[in-house]
N, C-alpha and C positions, 0 to 999 in steps of 0.2 A: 444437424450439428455442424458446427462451423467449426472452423481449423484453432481459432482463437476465443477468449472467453475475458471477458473484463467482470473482477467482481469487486464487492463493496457491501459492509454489512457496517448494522449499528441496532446500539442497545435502542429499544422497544418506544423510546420517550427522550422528550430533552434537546438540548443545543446539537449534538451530534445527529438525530434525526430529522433535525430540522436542514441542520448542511448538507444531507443527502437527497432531501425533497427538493434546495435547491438546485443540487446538479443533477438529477434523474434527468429533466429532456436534454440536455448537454451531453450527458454518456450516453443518452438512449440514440441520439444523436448522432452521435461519434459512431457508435456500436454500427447501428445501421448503414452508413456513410461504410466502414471499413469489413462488412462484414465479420463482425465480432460476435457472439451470444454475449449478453448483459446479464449478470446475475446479481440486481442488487437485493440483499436481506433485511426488513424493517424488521429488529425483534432478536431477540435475547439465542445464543446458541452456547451450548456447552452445561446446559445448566446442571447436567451430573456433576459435577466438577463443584467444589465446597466454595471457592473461588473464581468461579466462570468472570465473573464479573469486570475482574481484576486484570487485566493485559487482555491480549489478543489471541485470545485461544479460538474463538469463532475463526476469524483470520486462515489457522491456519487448519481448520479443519474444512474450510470450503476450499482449500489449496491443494488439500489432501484429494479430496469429493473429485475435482477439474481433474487432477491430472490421471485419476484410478477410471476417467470417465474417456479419456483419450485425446484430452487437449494438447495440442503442440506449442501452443503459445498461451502462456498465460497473464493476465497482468493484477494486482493488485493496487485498487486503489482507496489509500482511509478515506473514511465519512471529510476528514477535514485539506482533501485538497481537490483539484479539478483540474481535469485535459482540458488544456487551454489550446496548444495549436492543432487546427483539424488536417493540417498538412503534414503532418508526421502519422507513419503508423507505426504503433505498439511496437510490433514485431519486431522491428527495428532495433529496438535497442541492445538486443544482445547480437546484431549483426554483423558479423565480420570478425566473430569469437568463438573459440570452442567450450564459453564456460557455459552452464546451465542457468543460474542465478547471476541478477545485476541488480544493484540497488548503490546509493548516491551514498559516501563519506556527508559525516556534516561534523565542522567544525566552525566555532565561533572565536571572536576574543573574548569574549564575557562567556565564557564555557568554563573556563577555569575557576572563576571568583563564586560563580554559581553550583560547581558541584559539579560539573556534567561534563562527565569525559569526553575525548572524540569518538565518535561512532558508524558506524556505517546504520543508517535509519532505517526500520523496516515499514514508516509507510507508505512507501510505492516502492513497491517490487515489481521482479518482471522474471518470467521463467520457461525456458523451453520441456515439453515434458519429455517421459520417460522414464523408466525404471530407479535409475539413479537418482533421479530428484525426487522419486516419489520414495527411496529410503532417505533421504537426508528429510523430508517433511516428515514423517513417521518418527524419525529419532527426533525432531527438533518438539514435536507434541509430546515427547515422552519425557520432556526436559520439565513436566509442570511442578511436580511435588521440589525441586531446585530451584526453579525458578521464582514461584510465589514468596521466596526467603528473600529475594533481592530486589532494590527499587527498579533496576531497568528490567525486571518479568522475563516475557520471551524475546524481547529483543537484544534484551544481556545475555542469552544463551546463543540467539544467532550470529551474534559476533565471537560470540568462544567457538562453535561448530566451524565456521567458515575458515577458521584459521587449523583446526584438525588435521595433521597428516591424512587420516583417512578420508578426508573429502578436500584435499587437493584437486588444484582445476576447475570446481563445480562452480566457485563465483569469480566475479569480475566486480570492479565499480566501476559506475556510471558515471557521466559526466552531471554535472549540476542542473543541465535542463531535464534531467528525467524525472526530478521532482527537487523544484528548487525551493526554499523554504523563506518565507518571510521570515530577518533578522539571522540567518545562520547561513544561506548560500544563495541569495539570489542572484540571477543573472538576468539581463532586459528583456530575451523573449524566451522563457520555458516552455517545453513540449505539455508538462507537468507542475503545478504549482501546487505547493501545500502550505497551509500554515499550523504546522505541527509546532507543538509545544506552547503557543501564544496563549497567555492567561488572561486573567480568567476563561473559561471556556465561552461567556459568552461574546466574549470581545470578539476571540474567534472565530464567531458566527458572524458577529458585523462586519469585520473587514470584509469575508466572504459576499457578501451581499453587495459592498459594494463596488467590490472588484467584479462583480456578475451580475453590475444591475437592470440588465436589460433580457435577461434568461429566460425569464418569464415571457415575454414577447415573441424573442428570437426562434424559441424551440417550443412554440403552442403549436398545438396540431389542433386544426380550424380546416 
C-alpha cells in the first residue's frame, strides 16, 4: 500500500468509459512513476441508491473506501480529465496548507447567461486523509436524498458543506492548474486538465483524443 492512491470510476458503457480507457496507460503511468496505487473502476457503483446513476455518488464512496483504508493522500480524478504534467506530484497540491480538501473555483463569463453559478468543481479533488475528512465524506454521502432534488446533485451540497462553520479550515482552493478546464479556467501548462461540462458528451471525448493523441504509443507496454 502506498502513501497515495489516484482514483477514477465510470459508468459501465459509453463516452465517459471510453475517456478512461483513454487515459489508463497515462495514470497507470503517472501512478507508477510517483508511487501512487491507481484505482480505476469500469462499471456502475452505488446501484442501491434509486438514483445511483445521477451525480457522483460512486465518487465519493471510493473517497470514503481510500481514506477508512489508510490513505494519506488522496486524489480524485473524473473519467473526463487527465494528469497532464509528470513533473508535479499530487501531493503537492495541498502543500504548504493545513486544510484537508483542495479543489479549483470555476468561474466563467458565459456562467451567468447560461444558468450556472460560480462554484468550486468537484472534478478533481485532492485530499489528505484522516479522521476528519473521513467525517465530512460520510456527511457529504448523506447529502443524497437533498441532493437528487437539485440540478448541481453532490456537487451543490459540497459547496454548501465547505462553507459550514462546522467544517471550518477543512478546504482550500486550488489554484487553476490543478484541474484547469477547457472554456472556464484554463491556464498554458496545467498539472490537471479537464473538460468538464463540454457538450455534447461526445464532443467531449474528441477533444480528449486529441489533446492525447499519441497515448496510445507513449504508455504501450511492449
Amino acid at each position: 500500500m502506498k502513501s497515495g492512491i489516484i482514483l477514477q470510476q465510470c459508468f459501465s458503457s459509453g463516452e465517459f468509459h471510453d475517456m478512461m480507457r483513454l487515459t489508463h496507460g497515462r495514470h497507470s503511468a503517472y501512478a507508477r512513476a510517483w508511487e501512487y496505487d491507481f484505482w480505476p473502476v469500469y462499471g456502475d457503483l452505488m446501484t442501491h441508491l434509486p438514483m445511483y446513476h445521477w451525480g457522483g455518488w460512486g465518487k465519493i464512496n471510493m473517497i470514503q473506501r481510500a481514506l477508512e483504508q489508510g490513505y494519506k493522500y488522496i486524489a480524485w480524478i473524473d473519467a473526463d480529465a487527465a494528469i497532464m504534467n509528470f513533473g508535479v506530484d499530487l501531493r503537492d497540491a495541498l502543500k504548504g496548507t493545513d486544510a484537508l480538501i483542495g479543489a479549483c473555483k470555476h468561474d466563467a463569463p458565459w456562467f451567468a447567461e447560461a444558468g450556472v453559478p460560480v462554484h468550486i468543481n468537484t472534478g478533481c479533488m485532492y485530499f489528505k486523509g484522516g479522521q476528519r475528512t473521513l467525517d465530512f465524506i460520510k456527511e457529504w454521502a448523506g447529502t443524497y436524498e437533498e441532493a437528487v432534488k437539485d440540478r448541481w446533485l453532490e456537487q451543490g451540497q459540497f459547496n454548501r458543506m465547505i462553507y459550514e462553520e462546522k467544517w471550518a479550515g477543512m478546504f482550500t482552493e486550488l489554484d487553476a492548474t490543478w484541474n484547469a478546464t477547457v472554456d472556464v479556467n484554463m491556464v498554458p501548462d496545467p498539472y490537471v486538465m479537464g473538460w468538464h461540462g463540454v457538450g455534447p458528451v461526445s464532443r467531449r471525448a474528441e477533444m480528449m483524443k486529441r489533446a492525447l493523441p499519441k497515448d496510445y504509443l507513449t504508455y504501450k507496454v511492449v
